[in-house]
C-alpha positions as CSV (number, residue, x, y, z in Angstrom):
1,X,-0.2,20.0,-14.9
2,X,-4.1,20.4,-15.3
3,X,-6.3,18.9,-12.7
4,X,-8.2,16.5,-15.2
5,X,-7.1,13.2,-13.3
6,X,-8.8,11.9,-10.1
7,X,-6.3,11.4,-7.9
8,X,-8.4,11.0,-4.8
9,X,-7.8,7.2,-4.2
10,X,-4.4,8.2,-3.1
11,X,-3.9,8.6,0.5
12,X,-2.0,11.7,1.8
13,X,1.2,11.7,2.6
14,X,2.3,12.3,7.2
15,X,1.7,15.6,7.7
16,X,4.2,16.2,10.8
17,X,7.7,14.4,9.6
18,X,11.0,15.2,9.2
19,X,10.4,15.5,4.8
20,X,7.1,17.9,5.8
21,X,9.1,20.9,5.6
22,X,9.9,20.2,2.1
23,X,7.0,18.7,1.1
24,X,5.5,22.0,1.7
25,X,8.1,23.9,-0.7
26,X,7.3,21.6,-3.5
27,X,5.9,23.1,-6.4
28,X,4.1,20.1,-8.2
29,X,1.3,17.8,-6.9
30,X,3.0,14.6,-5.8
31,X,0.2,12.5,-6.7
32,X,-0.2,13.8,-10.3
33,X,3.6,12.8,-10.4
34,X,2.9,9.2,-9.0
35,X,0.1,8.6,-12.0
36,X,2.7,9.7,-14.8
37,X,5.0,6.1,-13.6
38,X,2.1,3.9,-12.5
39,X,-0.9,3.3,-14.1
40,X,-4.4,4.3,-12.4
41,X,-5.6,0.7,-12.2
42,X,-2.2,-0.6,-11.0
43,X,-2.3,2.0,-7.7
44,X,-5.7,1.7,-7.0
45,X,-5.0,-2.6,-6.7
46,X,-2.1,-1.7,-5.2
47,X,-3.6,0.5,-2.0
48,X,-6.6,-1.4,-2.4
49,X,-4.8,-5.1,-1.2
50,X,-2.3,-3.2,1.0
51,X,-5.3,-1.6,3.2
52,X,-6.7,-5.6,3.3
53,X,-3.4,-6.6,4.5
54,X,-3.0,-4.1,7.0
55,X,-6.4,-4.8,7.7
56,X,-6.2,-8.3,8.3
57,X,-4.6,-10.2,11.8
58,X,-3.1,-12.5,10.3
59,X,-0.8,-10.4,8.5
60,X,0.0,-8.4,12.0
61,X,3.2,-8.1,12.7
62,X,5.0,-10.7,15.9
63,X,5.4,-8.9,19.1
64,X,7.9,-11.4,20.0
65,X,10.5,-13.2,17.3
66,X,9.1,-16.6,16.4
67,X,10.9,-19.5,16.0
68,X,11.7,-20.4,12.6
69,X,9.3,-23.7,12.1
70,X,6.4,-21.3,13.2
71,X,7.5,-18.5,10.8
72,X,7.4,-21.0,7.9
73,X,3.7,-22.3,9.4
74,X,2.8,-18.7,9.6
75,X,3.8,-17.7,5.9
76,X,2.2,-20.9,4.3
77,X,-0.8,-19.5,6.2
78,X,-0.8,-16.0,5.0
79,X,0.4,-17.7,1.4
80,X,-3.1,-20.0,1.5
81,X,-5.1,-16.9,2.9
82,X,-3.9,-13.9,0.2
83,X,-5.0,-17.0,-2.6
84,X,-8.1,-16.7,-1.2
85,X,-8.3,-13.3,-0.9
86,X,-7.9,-12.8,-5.0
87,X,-6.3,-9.8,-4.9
88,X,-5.2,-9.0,-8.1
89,X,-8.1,-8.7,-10.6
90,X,-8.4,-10.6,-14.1
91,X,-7.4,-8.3,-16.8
């Protein structure tokens, strides 16, 4: 496969792991693979709002196991909060 598409906005995969032996055998570019079943735009929204959530505190995850009232407060909050965020854009 030619090297025509950018496929810089893709992060690279762990380098130490138990799949980087095999990884290193492969004889194709992973991320030219990825853009043949998703489309350019899609990925780039996709790492774009996953870096925001990752990002973000409130998103975090609980160090301790929260009681089920505040895990229903807490997902109305993150709810309210990715609305505001307007992740996806208008097409």
């Amino acid at each position: 496969m030619s090297k025509s598409v950018d496929t810089s906005f893709i992060p690279d995969l762990p380098k130490a792991g138990p799949l980087s032996e095999y990884r290193k055998r492969a004889k194709f570019d992973w991320k030219d693979l990825k853009l043949i079943f998703e489309e350019e735009q899609t990925l780039k929204t996709k790492y774009r709002v996953w870096k925001l959530l990752e990002e973000d505190p409130l998103f975090a995850k609980s160090k301790t196991s929260l009681p089920t009232n505040e895990l229903k407060r807490l997902a109305a909050m993150q709810m309210n909060h990715m609305a505001k965020l307007n992740l996806v854009p208008d097409e």
